[in-house]
DSSP file (Angstrom, degrees, kcal/mol; ACC not computed):
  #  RESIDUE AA STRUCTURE BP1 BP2  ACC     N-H-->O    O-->H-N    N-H-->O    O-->H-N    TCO  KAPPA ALPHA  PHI   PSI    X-CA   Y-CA   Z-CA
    1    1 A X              0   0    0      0, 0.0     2,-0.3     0, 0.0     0, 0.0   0.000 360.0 360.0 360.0 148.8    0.0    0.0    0.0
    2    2 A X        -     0   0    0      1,-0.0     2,-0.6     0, 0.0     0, 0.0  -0.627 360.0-119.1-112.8 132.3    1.1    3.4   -0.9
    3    3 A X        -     0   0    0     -2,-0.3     2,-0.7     1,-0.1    -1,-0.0  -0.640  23.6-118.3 -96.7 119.9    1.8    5.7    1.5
    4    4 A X        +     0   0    0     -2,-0.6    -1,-0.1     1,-0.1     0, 0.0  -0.313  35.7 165.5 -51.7  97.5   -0.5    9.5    1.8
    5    5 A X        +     0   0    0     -2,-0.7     2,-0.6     2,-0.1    -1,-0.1   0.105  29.7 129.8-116.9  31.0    1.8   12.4    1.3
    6    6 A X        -     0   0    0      1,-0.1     3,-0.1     3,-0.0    -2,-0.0  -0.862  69.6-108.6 -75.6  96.1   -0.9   14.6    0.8
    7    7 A X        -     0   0    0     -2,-0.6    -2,-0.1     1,-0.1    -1,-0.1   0.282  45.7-104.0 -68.3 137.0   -0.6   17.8    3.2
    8    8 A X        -     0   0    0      1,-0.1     2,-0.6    -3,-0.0    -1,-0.1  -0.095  35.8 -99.4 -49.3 157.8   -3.2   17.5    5.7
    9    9 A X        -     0   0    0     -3,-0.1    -1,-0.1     1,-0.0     2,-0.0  -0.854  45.3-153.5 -98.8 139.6   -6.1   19.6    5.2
   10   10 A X        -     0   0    0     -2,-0.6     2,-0.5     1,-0.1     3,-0.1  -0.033  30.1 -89.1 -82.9 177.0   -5.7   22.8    7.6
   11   11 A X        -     0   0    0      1,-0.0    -1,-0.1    -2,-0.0     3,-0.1  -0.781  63.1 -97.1 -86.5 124.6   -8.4   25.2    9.3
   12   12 A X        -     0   0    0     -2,-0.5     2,-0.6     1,-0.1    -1,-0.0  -0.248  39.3-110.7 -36.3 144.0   -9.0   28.2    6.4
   13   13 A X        -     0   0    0     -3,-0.1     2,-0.2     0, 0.0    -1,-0.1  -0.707  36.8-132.2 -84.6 127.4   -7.0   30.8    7.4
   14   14 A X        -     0   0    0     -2,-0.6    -3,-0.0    -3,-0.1     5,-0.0  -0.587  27.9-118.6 -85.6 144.4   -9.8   33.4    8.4
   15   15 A X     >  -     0   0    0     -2,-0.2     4,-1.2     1,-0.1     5,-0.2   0.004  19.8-101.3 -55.2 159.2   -9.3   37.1    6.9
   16   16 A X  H  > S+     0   0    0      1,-0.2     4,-1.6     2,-0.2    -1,-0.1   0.796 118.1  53.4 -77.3  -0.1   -8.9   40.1    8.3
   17   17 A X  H >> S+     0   0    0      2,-0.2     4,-1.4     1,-0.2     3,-0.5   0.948 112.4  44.6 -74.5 -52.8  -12.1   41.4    8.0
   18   18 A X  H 34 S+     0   0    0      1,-0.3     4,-0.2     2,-0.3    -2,-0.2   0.555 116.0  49.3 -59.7 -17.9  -13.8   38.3    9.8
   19   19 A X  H 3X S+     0   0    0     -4,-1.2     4,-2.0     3,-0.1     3,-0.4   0.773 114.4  43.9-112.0 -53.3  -11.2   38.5   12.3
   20   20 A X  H <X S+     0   0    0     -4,-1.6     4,-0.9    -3,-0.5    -2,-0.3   0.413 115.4  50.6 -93.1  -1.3  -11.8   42.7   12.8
   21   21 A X  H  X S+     0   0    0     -4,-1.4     4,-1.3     3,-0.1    -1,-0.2   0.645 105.8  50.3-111.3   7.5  -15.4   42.3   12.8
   22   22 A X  H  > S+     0   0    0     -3,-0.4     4,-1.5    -5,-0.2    -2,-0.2   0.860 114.4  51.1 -84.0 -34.1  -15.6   39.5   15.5
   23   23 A X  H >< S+     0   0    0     -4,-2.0     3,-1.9     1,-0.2    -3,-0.2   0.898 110.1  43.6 -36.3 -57.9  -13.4   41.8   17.5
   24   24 A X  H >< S+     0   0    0     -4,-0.9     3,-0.8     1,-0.3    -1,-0.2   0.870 111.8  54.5 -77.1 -37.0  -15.4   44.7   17.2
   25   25 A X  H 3< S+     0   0    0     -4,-1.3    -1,-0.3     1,-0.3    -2,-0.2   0.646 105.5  55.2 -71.3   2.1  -18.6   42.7   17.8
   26   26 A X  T << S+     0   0    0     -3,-1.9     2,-0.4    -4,-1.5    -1,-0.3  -0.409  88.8 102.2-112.3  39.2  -17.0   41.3   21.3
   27   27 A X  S <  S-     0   0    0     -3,-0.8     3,-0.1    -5,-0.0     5,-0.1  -0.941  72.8-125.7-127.0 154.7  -16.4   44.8   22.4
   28   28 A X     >  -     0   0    0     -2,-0.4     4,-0.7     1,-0.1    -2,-0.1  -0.393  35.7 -93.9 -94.4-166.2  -18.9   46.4   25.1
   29   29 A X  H >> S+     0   0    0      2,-0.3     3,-2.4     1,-0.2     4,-1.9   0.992 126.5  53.4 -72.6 -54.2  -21.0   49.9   24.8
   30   30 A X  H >4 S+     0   0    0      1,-0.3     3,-1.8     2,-0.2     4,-0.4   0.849 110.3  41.8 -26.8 -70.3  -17.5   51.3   26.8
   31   31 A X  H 3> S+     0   0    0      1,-0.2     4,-1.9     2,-0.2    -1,-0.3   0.512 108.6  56.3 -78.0  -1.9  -15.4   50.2   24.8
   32   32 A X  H <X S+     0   0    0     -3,-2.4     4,-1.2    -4,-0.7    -1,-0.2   0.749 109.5  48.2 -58.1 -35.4  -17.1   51.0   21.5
   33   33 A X  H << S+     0   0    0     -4,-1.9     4,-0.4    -3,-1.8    -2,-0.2   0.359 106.8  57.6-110.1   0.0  -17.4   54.4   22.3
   34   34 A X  H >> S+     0   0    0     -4,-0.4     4,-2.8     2,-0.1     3,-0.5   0.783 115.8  40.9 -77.3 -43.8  -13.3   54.4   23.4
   35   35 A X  H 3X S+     0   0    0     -4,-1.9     4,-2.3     1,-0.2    -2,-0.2   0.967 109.5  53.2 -73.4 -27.3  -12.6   53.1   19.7
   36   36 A X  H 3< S+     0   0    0     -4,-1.2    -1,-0.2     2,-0.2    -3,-0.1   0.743 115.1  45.5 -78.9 -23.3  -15.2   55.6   18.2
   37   37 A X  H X> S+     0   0    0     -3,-0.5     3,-1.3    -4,-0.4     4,-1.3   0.858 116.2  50.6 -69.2 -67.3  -13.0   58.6   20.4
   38   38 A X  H >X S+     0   0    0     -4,-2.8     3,-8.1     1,-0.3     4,-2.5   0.936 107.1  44.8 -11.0 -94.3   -9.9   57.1   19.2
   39   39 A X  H 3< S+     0   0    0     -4,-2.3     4,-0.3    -5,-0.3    -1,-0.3   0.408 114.6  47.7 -70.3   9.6  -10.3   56.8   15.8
   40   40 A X  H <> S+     0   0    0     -3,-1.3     4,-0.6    -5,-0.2    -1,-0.3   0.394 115.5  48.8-103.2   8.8  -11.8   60.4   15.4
   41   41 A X  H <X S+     0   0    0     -3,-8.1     4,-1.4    -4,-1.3     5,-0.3   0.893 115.1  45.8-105.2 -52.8   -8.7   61.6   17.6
   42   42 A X  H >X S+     0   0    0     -4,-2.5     4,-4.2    -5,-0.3     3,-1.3   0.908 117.3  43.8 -19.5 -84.2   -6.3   59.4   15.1
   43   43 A X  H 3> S+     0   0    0     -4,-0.3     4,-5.8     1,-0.3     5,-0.5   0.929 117.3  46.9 -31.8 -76.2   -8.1   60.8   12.0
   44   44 A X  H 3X S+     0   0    0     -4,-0.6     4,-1.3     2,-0.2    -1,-0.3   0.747 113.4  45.5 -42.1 -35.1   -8.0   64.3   13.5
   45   45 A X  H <X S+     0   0    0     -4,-1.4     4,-1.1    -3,-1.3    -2,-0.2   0.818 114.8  49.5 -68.3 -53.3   -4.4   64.2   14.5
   46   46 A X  H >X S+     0   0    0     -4,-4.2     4,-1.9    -5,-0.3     3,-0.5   0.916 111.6  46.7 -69.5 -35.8   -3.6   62.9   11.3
   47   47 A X  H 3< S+     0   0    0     -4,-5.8    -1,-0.2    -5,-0.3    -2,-0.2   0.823 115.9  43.7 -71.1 -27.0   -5.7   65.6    9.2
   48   48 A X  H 3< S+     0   0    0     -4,-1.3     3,-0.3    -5,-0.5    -1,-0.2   0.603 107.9  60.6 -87.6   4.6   -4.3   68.6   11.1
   49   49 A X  H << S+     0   0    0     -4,-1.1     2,-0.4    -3,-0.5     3,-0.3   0.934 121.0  26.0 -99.1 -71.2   -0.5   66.4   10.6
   50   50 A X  S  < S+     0   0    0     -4,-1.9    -1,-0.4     1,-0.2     2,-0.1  -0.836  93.9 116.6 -98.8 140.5   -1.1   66.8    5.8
   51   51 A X    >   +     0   0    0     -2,-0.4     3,-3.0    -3,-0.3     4,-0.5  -0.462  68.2  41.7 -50.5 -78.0   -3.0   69.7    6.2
   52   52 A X  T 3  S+     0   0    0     -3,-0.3    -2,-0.1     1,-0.2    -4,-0.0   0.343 103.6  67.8 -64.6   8.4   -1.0   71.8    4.6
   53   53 A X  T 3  S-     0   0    0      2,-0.2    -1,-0.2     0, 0.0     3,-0.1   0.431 102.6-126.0 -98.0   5.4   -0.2   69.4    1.8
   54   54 A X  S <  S+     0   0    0     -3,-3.0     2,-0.4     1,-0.2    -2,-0.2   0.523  73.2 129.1  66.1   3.2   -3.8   69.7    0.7
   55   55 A X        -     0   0    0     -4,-0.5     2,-0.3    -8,-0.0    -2,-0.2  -0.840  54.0-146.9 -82.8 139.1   -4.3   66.1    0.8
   56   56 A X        -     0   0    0     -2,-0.4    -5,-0.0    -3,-0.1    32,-0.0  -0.653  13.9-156.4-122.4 150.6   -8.1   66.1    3.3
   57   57 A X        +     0   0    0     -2,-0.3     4,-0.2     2,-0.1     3,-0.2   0.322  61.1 120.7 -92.0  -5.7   -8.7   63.1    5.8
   58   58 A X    >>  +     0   0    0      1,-0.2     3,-3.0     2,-0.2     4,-0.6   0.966  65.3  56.3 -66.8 -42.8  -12.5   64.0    5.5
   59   59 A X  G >4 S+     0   0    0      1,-0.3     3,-1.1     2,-0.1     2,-0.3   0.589  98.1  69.5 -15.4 -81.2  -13.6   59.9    3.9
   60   60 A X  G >4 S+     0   0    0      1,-0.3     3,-0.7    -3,-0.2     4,-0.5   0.079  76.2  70.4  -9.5 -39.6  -12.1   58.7    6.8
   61   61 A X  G <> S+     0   0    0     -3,-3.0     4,-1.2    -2,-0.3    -1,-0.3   0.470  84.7  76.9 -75.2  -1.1  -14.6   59.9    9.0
   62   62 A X  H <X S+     0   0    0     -3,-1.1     4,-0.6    -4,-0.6    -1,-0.3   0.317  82.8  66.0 -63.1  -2.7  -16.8   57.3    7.6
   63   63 A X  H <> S+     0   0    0     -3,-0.7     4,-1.5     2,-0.1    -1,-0.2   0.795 102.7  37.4-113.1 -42.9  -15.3   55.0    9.3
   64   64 A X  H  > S+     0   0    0     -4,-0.5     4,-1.5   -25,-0.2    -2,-0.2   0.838 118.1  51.1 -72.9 -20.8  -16.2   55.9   13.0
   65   65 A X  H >< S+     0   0    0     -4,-1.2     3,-3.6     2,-0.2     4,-0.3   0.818 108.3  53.3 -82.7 -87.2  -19.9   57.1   12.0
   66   66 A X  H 3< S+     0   0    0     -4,-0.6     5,-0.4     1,-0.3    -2,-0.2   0.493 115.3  42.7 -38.0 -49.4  -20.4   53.5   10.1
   67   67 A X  H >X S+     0   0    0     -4,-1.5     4,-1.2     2,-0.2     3,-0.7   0.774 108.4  58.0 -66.2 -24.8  -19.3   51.9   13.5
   68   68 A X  H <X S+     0   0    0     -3,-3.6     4,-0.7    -4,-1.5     5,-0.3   0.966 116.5  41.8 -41.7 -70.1  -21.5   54.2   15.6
   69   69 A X  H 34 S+     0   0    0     -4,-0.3    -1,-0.2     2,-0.2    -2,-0.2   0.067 109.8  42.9 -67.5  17.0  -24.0   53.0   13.7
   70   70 A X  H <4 S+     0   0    0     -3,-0.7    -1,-0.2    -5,-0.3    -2,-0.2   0.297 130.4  33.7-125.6 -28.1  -23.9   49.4   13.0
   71   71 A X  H  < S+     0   0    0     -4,-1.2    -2,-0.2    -5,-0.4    -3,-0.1   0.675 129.6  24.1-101.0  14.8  -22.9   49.0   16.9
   72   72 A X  S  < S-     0   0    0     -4,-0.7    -3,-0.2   -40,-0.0     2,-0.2   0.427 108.1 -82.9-172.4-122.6  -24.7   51.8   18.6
   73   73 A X     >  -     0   0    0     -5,-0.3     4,-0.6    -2,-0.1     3,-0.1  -0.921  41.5 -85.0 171.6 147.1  -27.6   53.0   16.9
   74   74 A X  H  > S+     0   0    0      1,-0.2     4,-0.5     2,-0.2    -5,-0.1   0.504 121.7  57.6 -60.4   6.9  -28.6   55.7   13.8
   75   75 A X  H >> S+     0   0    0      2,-0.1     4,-1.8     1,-0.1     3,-0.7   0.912 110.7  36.1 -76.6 -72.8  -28.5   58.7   16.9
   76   76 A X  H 34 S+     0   0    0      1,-0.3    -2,-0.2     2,-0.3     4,-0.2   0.072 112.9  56.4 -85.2  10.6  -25.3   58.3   18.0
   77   77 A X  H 3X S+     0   0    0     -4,-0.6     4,-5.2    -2,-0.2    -1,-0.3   0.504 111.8  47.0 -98.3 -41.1  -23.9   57.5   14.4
   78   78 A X  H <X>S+     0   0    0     -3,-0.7     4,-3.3    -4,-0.5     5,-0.6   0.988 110.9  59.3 -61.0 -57.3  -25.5   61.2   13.4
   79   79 A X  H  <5S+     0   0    0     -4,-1.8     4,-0.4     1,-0.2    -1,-0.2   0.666 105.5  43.2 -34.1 -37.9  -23.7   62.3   16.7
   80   80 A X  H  >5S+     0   0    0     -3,-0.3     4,-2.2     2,-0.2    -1,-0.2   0.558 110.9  55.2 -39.1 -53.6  -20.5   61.2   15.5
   81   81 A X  H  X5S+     0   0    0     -4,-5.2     4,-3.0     2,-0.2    -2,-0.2   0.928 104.7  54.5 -58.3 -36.5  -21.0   62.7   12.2
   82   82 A X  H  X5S+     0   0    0     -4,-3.3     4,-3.2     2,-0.2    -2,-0.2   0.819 107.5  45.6 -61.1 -40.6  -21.6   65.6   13.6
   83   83 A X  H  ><S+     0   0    0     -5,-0.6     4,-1.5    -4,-0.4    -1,-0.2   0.944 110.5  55.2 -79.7 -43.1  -18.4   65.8   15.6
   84   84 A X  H >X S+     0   0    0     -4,-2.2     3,-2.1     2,-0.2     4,-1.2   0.963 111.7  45.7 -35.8 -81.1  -16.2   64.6   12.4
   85   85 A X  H 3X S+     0   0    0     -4,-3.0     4,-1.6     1,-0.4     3,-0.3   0.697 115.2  48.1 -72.6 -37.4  -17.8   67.7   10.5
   86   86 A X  H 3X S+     0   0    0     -4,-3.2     4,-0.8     1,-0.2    -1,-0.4   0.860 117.0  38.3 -47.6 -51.2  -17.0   69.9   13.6
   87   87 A X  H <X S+     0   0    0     -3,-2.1     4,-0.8    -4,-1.5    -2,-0.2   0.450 114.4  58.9 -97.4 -16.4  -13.2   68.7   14.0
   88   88 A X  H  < S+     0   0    0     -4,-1.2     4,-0.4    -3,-0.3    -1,-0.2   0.945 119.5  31.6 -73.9 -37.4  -12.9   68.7    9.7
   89   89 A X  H  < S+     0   0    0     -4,-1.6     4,-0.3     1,-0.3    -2,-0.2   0.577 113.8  58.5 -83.0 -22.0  -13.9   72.5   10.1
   90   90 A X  H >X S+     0   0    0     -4,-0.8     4,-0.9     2,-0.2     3,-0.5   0.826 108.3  41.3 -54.2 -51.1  -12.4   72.9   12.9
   91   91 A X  T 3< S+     0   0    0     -4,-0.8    -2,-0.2     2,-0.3     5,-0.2   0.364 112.8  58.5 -55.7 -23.2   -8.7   71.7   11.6
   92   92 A X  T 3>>S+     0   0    0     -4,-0.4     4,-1.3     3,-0.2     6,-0.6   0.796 105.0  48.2 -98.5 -20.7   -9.3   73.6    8.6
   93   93 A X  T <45S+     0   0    0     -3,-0.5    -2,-0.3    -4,-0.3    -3,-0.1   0.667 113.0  43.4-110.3 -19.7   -9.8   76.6   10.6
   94   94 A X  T  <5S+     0   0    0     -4,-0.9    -1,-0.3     2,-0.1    -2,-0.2   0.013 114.0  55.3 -74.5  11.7   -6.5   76.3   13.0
   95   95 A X  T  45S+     0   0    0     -3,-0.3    -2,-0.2     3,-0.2    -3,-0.2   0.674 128.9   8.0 -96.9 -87.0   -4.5   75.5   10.1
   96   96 A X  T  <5S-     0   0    0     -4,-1.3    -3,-0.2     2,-0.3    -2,-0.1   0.634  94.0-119.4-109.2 -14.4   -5.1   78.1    7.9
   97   97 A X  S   <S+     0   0    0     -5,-0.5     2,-0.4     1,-0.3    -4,-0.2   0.335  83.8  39.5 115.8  -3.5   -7.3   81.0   10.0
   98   98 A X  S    S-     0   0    0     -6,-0.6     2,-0.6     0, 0.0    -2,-0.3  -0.979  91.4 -85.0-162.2 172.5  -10.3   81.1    8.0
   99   99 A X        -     0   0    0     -2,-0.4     4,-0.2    -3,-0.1    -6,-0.1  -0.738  36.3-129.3 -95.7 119.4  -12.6   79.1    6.1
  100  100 A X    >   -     0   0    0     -2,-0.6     3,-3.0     1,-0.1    -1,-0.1   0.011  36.6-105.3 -73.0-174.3  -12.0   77.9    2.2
  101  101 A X  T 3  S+     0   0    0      1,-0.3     3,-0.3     2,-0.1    -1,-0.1   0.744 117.0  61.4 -72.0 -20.3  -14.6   78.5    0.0
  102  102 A X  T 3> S+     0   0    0      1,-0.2     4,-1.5     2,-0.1    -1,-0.3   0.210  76.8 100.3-100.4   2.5  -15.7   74.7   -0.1
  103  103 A X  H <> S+     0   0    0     -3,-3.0     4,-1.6    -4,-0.2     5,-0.3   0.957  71.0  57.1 -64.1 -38.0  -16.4   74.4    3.8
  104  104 A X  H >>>S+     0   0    0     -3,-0.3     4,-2.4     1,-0.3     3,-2.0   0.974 109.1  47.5 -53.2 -66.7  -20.2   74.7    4.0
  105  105 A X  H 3>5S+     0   0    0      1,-0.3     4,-2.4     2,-0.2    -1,-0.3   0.867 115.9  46.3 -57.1 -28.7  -20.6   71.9    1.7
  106  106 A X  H 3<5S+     0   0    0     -4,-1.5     4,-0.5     1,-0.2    -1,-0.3   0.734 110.0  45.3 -78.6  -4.6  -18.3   69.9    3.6
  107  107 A X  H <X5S+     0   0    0     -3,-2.0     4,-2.5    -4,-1.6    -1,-0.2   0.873 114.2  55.9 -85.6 -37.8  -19.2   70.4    6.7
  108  108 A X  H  <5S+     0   0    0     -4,-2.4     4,-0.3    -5,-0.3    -2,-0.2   0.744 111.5  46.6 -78.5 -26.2  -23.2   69.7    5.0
  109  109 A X  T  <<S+     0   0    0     -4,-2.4    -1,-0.3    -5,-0.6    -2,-0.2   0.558 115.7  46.1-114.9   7.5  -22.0   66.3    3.6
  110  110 A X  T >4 S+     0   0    0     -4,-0.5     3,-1.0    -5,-0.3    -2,-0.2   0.900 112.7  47.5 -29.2 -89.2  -20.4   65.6    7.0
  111  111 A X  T 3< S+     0   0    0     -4,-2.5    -3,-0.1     1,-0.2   -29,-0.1   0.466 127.6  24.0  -2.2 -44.9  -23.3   66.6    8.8
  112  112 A X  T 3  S+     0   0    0     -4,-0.3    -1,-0.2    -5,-0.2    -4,-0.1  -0.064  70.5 122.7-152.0  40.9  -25.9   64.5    6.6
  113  113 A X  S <  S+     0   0    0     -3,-1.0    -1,-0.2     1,-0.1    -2,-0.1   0.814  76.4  57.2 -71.9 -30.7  -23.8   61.9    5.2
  114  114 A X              0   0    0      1,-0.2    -2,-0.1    -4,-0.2    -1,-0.1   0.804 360.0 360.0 -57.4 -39.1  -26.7   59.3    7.2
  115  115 A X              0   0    0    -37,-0.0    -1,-0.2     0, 0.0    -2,-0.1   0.401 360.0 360.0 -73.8 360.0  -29.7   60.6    5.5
């Protein structure tokens, strides 16, 4: 008889998305709302860091309102938006002293990126 030198079959290696959303879903209300601080003080740090290279952080903030809302609930995801559009307009306005011509609307698709 012929011997099986066929590599055993392993456990799938799971991705990192399946891997970052069991995390996130094993996290309590506390800690939801420490990463959702975080990651708009990250973002923020990091937009008022390129400012002045013109390159904008503003997507980004899509990424703490989505979690607001998928873990939370659609208040506290508008709450979150709301504080991104504050801290984009904010950053734009300690960086350079005044507001470009193209804030309102960002600040309005900030603001009402949920609706």
């Amino acid at each position: 008889m012929t011997e099986d030198r066929r590599r055993p079959r392993a456990v799938k290696p799971r991705s990192f998305l399946s891997w970052l959303d069991t995390q996130l879903d094993s996290l309590s209300l506390a800690g939801v709302w420490r990463v959702l601080i975080l990651s708009l003080l990250c973002i923020a740090a990091g937009d008022y860091l390129i400012h002045p290279t013109n390159i904008r952080l503003g997507p980004l903030y899509l990424l703490p309102i989505c979690l607001a809302c998928w873990r939370l609930n659609f208040r506290a995801g508008f709450a979150v938006a709301l504080i991104g559009a504050a801290l984009s307009v904010g950053i734009c306005i300690a960086v350079s002293g005044h507001l470009p011509k193209g804030a309102a609307g960002n600040l309005a698709l900030h603001a009402f990126s949920l609706t």
